[in-house]
One Martini backbone bead per residue (centre of mass of N, CA, C, O) as a GRO file, in nm:
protein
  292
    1UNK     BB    1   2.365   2.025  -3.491
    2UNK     BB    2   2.641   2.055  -3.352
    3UNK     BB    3   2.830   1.892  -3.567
    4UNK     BB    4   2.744   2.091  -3.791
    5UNK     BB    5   2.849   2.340  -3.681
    6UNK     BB    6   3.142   2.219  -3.643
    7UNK     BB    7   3.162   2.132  -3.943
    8UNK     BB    8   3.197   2.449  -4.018
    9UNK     BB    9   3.383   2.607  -3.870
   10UNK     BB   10   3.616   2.427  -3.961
   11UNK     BB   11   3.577   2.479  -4.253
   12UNK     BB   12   3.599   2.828  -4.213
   13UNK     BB   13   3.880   2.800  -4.090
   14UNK     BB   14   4.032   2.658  -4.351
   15UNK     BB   15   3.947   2.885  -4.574
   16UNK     BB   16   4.102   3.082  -4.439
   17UNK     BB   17   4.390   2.936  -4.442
   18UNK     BB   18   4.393   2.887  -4.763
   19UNK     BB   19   4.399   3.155  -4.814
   20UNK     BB   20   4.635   3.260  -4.665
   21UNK     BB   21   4.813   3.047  -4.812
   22UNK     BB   22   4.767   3.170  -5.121
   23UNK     BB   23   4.905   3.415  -5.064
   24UNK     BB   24   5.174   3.356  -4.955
   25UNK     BB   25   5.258   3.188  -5.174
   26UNK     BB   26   5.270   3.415  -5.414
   27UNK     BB   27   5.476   3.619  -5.234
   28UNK     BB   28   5.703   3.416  -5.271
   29UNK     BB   29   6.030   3.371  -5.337
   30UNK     BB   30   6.186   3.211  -5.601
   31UNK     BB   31   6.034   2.870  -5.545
   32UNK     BB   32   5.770   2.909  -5.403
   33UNK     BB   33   5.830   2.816  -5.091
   34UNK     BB   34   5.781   2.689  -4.787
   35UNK     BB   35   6.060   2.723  -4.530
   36UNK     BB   36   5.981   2.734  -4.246
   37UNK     BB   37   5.630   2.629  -4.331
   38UNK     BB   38   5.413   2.388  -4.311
   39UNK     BB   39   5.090   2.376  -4.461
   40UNK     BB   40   4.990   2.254  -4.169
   41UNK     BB   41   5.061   2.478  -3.979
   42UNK     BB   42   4.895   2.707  -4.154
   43UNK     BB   43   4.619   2.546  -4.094
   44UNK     BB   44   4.625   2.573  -3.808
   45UNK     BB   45   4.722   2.872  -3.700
   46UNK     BB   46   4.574   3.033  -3.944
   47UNK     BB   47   4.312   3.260  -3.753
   48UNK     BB   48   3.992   3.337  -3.653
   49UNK     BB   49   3.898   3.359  -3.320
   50UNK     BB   50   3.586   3.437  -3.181
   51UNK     BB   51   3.560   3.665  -2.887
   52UNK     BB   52   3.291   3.763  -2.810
   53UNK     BB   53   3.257   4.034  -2.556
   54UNK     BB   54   3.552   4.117  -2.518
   55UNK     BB   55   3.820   4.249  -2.455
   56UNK     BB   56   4.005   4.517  -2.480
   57UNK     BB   57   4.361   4.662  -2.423
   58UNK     BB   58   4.355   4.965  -2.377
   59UNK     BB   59   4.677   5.016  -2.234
   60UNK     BB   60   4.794   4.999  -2.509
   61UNK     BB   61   5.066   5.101  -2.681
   62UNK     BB   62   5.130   5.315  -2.967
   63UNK     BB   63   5.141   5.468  -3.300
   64UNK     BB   64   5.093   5.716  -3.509
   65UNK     BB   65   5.131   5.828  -3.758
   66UNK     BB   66   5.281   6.090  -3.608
   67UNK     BB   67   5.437   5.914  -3.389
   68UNK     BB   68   5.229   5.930  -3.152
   69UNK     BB   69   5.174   5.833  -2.820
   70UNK     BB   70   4.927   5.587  -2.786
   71UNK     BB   71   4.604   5.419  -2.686
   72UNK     BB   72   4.385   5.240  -2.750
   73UNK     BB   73   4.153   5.430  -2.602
   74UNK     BB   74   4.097   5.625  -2.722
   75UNK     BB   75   3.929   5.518  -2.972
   76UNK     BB   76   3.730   5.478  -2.711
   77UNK     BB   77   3.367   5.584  -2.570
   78UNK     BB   78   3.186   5.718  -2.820
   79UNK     BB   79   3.222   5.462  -3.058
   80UNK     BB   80   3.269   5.270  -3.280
   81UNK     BB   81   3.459   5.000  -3.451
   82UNK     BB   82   3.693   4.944  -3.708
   83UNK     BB   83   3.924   4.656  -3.708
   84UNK     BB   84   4.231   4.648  -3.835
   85UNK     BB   85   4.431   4.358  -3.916
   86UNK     BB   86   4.762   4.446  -4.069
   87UNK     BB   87   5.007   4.502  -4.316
   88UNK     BB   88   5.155   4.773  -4.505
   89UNK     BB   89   5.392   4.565  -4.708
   90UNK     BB   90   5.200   4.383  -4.804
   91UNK     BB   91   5.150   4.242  -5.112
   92UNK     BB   92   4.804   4.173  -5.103
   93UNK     BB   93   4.606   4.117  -4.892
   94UNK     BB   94   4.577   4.357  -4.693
   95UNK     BB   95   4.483   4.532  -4.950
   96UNK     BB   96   4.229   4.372  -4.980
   97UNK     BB   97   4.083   4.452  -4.723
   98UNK     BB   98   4.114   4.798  -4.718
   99UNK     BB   99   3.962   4.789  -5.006
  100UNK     BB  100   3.706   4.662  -4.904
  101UNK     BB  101   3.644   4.872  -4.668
  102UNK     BB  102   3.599   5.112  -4.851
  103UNK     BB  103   3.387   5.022  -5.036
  104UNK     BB  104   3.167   4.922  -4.804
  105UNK     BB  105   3.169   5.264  -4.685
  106UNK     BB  106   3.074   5.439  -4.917
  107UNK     BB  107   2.736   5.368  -4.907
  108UNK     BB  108   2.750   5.517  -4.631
  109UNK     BB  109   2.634   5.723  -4.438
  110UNK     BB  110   2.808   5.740  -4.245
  111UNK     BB  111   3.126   5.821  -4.071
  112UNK     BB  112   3.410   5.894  -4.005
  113UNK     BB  113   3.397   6.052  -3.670
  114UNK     BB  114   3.120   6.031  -3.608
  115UNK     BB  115   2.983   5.696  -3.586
  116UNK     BB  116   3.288   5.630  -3.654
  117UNK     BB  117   3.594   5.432  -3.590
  118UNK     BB  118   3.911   5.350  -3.772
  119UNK     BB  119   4.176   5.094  -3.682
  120UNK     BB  120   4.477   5.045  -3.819
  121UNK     BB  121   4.683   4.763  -3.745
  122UNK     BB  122   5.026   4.681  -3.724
  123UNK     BB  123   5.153   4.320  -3.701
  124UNK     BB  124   5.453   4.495  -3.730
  125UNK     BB  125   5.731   4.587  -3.566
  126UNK     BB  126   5.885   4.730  -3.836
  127UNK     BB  127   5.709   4.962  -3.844
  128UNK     BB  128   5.619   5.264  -3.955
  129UNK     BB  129   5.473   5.578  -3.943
  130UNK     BB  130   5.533   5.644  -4.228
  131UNK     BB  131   5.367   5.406  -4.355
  132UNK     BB  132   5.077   5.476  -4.221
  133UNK     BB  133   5.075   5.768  -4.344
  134UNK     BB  134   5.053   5.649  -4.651
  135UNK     BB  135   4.795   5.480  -4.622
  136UNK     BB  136   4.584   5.737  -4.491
  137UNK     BB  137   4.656   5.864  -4.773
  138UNK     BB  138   4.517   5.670  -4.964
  139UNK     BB  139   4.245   5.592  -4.841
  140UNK     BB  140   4.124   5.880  -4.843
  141UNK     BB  141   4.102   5.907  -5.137
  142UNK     BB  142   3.929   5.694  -5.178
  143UNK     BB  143   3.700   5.791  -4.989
  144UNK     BB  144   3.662   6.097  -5.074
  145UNK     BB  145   3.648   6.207  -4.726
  146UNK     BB  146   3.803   6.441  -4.605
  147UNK     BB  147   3.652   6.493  -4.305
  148UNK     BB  148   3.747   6.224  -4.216
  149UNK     BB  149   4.051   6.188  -4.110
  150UNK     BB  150   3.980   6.185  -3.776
  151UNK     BB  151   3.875   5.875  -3.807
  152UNK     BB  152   4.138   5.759  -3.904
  153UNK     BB  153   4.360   5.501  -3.781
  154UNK     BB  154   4.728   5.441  -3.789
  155UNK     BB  155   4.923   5.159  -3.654
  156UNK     BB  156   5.197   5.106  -3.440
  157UNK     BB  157   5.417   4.877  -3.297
  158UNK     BB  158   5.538   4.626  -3.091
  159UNK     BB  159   5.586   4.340  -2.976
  160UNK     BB  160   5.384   4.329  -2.751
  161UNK     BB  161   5.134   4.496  -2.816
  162UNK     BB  162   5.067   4.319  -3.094
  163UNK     BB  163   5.026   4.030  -2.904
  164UNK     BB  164   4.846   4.096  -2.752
  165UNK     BB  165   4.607   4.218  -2.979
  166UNK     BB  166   4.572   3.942  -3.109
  167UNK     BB  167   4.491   3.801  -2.883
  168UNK     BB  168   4.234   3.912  -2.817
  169UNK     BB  169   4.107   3.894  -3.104
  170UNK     BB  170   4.173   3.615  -3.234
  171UNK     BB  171   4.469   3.657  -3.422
  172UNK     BB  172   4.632   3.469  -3.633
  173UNK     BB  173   5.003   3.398  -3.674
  174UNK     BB  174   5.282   3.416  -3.933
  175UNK     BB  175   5.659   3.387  -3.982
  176UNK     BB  176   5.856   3.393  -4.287
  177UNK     BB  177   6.213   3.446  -4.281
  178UNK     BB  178   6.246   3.398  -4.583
  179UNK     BB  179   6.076   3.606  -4.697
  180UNK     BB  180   5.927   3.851  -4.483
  181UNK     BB  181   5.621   3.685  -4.436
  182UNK     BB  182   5.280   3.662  -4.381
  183UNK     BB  183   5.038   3.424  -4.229
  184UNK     BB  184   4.712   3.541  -4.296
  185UNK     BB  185   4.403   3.624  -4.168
  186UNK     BB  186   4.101   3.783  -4.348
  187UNK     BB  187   3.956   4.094  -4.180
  188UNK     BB  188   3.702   4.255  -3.966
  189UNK     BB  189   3.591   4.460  -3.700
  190UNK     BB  190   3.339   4.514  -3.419
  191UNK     BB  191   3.339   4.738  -3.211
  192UNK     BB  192   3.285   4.904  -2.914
  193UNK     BB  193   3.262   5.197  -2.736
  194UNK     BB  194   3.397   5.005  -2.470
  195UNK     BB  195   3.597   4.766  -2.620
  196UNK     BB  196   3.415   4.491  -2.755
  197UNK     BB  197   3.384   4.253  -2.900
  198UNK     BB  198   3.155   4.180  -3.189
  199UNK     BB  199   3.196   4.142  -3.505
  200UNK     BB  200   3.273   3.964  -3.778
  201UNK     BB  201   3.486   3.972  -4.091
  202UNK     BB  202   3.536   3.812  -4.380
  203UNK     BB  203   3.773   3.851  -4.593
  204UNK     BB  204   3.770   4.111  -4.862
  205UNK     BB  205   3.458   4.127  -4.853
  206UNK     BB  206   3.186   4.320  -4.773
  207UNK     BB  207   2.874   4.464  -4.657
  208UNK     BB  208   2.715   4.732  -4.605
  209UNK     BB  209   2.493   4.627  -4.456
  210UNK     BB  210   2.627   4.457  -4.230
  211UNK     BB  211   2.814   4.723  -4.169
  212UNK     BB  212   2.558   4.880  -4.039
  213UNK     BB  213   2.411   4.635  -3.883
  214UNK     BB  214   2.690   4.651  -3.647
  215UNK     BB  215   2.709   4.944  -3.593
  216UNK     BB  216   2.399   4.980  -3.455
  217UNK     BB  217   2.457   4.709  -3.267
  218UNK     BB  218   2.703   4.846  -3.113
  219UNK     BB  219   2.559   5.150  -3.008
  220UNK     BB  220   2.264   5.048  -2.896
  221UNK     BB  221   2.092   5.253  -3.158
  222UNK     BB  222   2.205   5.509  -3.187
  223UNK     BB  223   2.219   5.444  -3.436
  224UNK     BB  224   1.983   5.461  -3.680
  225UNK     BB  225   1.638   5.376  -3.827
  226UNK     BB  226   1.365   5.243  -3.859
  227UNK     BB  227   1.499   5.016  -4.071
  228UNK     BB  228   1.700   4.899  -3.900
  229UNK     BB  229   1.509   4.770  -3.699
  230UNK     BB  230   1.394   4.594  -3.915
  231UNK     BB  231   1.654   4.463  -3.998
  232UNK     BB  232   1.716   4.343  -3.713
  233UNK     BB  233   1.457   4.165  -3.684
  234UNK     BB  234   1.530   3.994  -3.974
  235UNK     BB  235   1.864   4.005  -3.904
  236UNK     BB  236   2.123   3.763  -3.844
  237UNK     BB  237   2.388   3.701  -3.676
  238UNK     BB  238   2.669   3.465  -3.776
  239UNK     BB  239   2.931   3.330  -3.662
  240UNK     BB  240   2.971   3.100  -3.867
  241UNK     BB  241   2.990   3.324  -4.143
  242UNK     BB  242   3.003   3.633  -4.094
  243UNK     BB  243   2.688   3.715  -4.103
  244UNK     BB  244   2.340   3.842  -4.257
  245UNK     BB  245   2.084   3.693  -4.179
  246UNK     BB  246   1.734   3.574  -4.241
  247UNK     BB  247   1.509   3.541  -4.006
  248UNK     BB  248   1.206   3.398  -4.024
  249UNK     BB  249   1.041   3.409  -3.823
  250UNK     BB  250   1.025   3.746  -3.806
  251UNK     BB  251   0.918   3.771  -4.087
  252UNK     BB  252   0.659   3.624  -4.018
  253UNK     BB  253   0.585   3.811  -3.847
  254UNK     BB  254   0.562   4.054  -3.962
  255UNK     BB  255   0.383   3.974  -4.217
  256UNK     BB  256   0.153   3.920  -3.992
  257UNK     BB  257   0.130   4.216  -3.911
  258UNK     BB  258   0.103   4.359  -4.159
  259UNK     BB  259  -0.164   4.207  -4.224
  260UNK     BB  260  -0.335   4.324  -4.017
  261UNK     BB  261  -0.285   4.641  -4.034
  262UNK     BB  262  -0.403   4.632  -4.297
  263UNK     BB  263  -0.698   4.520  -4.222
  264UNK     BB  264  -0.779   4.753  -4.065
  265UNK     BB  265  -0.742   4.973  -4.246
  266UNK     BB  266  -0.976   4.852  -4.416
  267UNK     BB  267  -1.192   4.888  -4.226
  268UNK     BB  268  -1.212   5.187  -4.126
  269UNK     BB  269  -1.260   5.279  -4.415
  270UNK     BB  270  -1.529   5.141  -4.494
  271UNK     BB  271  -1.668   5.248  -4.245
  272UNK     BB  272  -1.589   5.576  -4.351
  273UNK     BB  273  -1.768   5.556  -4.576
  274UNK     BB  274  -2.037   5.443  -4.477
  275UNK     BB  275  -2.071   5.725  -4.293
  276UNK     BB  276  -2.107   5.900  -4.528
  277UNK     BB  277  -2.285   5.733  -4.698
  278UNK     BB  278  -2.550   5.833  -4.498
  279UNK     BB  279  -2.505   6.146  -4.476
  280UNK     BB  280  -2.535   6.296  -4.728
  281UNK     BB  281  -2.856   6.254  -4.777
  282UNK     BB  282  -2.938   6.405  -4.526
  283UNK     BB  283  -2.784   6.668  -4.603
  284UNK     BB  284  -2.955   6.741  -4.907
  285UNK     BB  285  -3.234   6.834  -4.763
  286UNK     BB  286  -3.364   7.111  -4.802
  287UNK     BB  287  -3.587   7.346  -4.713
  288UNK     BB  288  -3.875   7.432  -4.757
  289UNK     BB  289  -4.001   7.646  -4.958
  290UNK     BB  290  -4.140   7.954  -4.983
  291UNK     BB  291  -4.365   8.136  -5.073
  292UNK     BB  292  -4.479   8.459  -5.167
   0.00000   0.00000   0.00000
């Protein structure tokens, strides 16, 4: 089972370096081939490794989209984090995680800065508040829920800030100076409110479903529902493919606890119904009629 299970791990490793190197090559000018790294490179380090309760450097300095400089730890402390790390000049890949990552927010009741806030940092030290600022008024349009703008945070950064954090999350990428492009892996990440790394989501498209009992389970409940509560007894994180899927065991037992439950309530019904029809007949006797 353990090898089965490495060779999953290894499986989902290789095509996440693979779309991300599909993407890279799409992207390159000219001749169309990587000139700085070979494709074993960037299948070597091109990968999201997760780290998974580890902590983020909270005491990071960005700036945000207005330029001023803020600390990564700002946006931690009250709720739940989206975080995105993505360069905001990305000619594909980056903008199909954004648009899938808004896709997949629409249909949750939670808002952005109400139950959770979006964090989206870009990994390229040459960018500008300027053009995250162009980001966050696009994504916003997209979002259509003008009252969230305050939840939804755009960030720039050093190159040494960058490499914490990028180190600290376990996303690796690369640089190929002859295009001015990177190759880098795909998804995003469910942070808690103390600032641990929590659930990883790979590819470009989430499931609704997923991040909503990610956030859910990374608020430790105090967001969702008893609904949310049932399909997290049902629904367990996998790791390996960075989904939540169905643990058969609990819908078993599940299942049969509600098959108890309804037999209970139909014995009870049964009961009352039969002391009624008892009851009945006493009651319909009335006294005997008085002569004149």
């Amino acid at each position: 089972m353990k090898r089965k299970r490495t060779k999953q791990r290894g499986a989902r490793q290789r095509g996440l370096a693979l779309f991300a190197l599909v993407a890279f090559l799409a992207g390159v000018n000219g001749a169309g081939v990587v000139r700085a790294q070979s494709v074993n490179q960037v299948l070597e380090e091109v990968k999201f490794e997760q780290r998974i309760n580890q902590p983020l450097p909270r005491e990071l300095e960005f700036r945000d989209e207005a330029g001023r400089t803020v600390q990564l730890g700002n946006y931690f402390g009250k709720r739940p984090v989206i975080l995105a790390l993505v360069y905001y000049e990305c000619p594909m890949l980056c903008t199909f995680v954004l648009n899938g990552l808004t896709k997949a927010l629409k249909p949750l009741s939670f808002d952005p800065g109400r139950q959770f806030d979006v964090v989206v940092v870009s990994f390229n030290p040459a960018e500008t508040p300027a053009l995250a600022a162009e980001k966050k008024a696009l994504y916003l349009r997209e979002y259509a829920r003008p009252r969230t703008a305050g939840g939804w945070h755009f960030l720039t950064g050093d190159a040494d800030a960058i490499a914490a954090l990028t180190k600290a999350a376990g996303f690796h990428y690369l640089y190929d100076a002859a295009s001015k492009q990177y190759a880098h892996a795909s998804g995003v990440i469910v942070v808690t409110p103390e600032g641990k790394l929590f659930r990883y989501f790979y590819g470009i498209e989430y499931a609704p479903r997923d991040l909503r009992l990610a956030l859910v389970e990374a608020s430790a409940n105090k967001l969702g529902t008893v609904v949310d509560q049932v399909l997290l007894f049902c629904f367990h994180y996998d790791p390996q493919t960075g989904k939540y899927g169905v643990l058969i065991t609990n819908v078993i037992r599940l299942a049969g606890t509600g098959t108890v439950l309804a037999l209970v309530v139909f014995i009870l019904a049964a009961l009352r119904r039969e002391r009624l029809g008892h009851a009945a007949p006493a009651g319909s006797h009335g006294q005997p009629g008085r002569g004149a």
